[in-house]
N, C-alpha and C positions, 0 to 999 in steps of 0.2 A: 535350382539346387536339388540334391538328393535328397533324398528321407532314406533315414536307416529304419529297416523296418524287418524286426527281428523273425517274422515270420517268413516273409522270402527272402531274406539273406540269411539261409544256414551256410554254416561252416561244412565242409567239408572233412571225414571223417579223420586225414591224417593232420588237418588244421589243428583240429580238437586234438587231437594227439599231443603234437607239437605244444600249443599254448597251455595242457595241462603235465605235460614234460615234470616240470620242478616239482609239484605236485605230488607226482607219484615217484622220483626221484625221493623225495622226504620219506615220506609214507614205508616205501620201500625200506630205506636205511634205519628208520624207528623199528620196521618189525626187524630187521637182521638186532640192533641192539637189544632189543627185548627177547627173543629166541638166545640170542649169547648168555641174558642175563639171566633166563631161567637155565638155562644148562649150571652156570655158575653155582647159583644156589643149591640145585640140587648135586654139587661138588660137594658143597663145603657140607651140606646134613648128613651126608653119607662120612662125610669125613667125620663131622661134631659125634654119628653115635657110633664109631669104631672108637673112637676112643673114649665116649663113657663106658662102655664094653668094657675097655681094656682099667679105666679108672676102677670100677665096679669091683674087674676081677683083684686088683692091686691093692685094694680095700679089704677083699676077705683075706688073703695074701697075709697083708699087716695084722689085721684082729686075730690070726690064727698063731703068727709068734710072737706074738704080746701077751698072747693066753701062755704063750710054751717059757716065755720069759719069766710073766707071774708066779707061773706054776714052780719054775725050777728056782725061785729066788725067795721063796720061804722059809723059815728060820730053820725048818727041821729038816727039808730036801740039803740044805746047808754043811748042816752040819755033817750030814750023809757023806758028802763029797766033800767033807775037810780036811780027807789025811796031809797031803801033802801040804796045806798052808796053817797046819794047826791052831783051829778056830776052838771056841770053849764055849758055852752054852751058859751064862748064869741068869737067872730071874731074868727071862723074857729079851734079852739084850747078846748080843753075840758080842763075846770079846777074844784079843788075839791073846795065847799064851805064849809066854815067854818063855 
C-alpha cells in the first residue's frame, strides 16, 4: 500500500489553484459586496447632509416670517392698516365697527 505523505506529495501549483477555486471565488464576491457597500453609504451621507443644509436653511427661512408675521399682527401695526376693514381699538381688544 501507499502512504500519503504530505511532504513528497506536493500539489502542483495550478492543483492548488484549482482545489482553492471556491475559496477565492467567495472571498472575491465578499470584497466586490463590501467595496458596493461602502460606495452606498457614502451615497446616502452625502445625501443625509444636503439636505440638513437645506433643512437648516428652511428653518431660518420659517423663524424669519414668523418674526415678520408676529411683528405685523400686533394690535397697533393693526389698526395702522385698518382703513379699508374698519377695525376700532377699545381697551386692549380690537373690535369691528359697524
Amino acid at each position: 500500500m501507499k502512504e500519503k505523505n504530505t511532504i513528497t506529495n506536493k500539489k502542483s501549483g495550478t492543483e492548488w489553484a484549482f482545489l482553492n477555486m471556491p475559496l477565492s471565488v467567495l472571498l472575491g464576491f465578499l470584497g466586490v459586496i463590501y467595496i458596493a457597500n461602502s460606495h452606498h453609504a457614502q451615497k446616502k451621507i452625502r445625501k443625509i447632509e444636503k439636505l440638513e443644509r437645506e433643512v437648516k436653511l428652511l428653518k431660518s427661512e420659517y423663524v424669519e416670517i414668523q418674526t415678520k408675521i408676529m411683528e405685523q399682527s400686533t394690535p397697533m401695526k393693526m389698526l395702522k392698516n385698518n382703513g379699508q376693514n374698519k377695525l376700532g381699538y377699545e381697551k386692549g381688544e380690537i373690535v369691528k365697527i359697524d
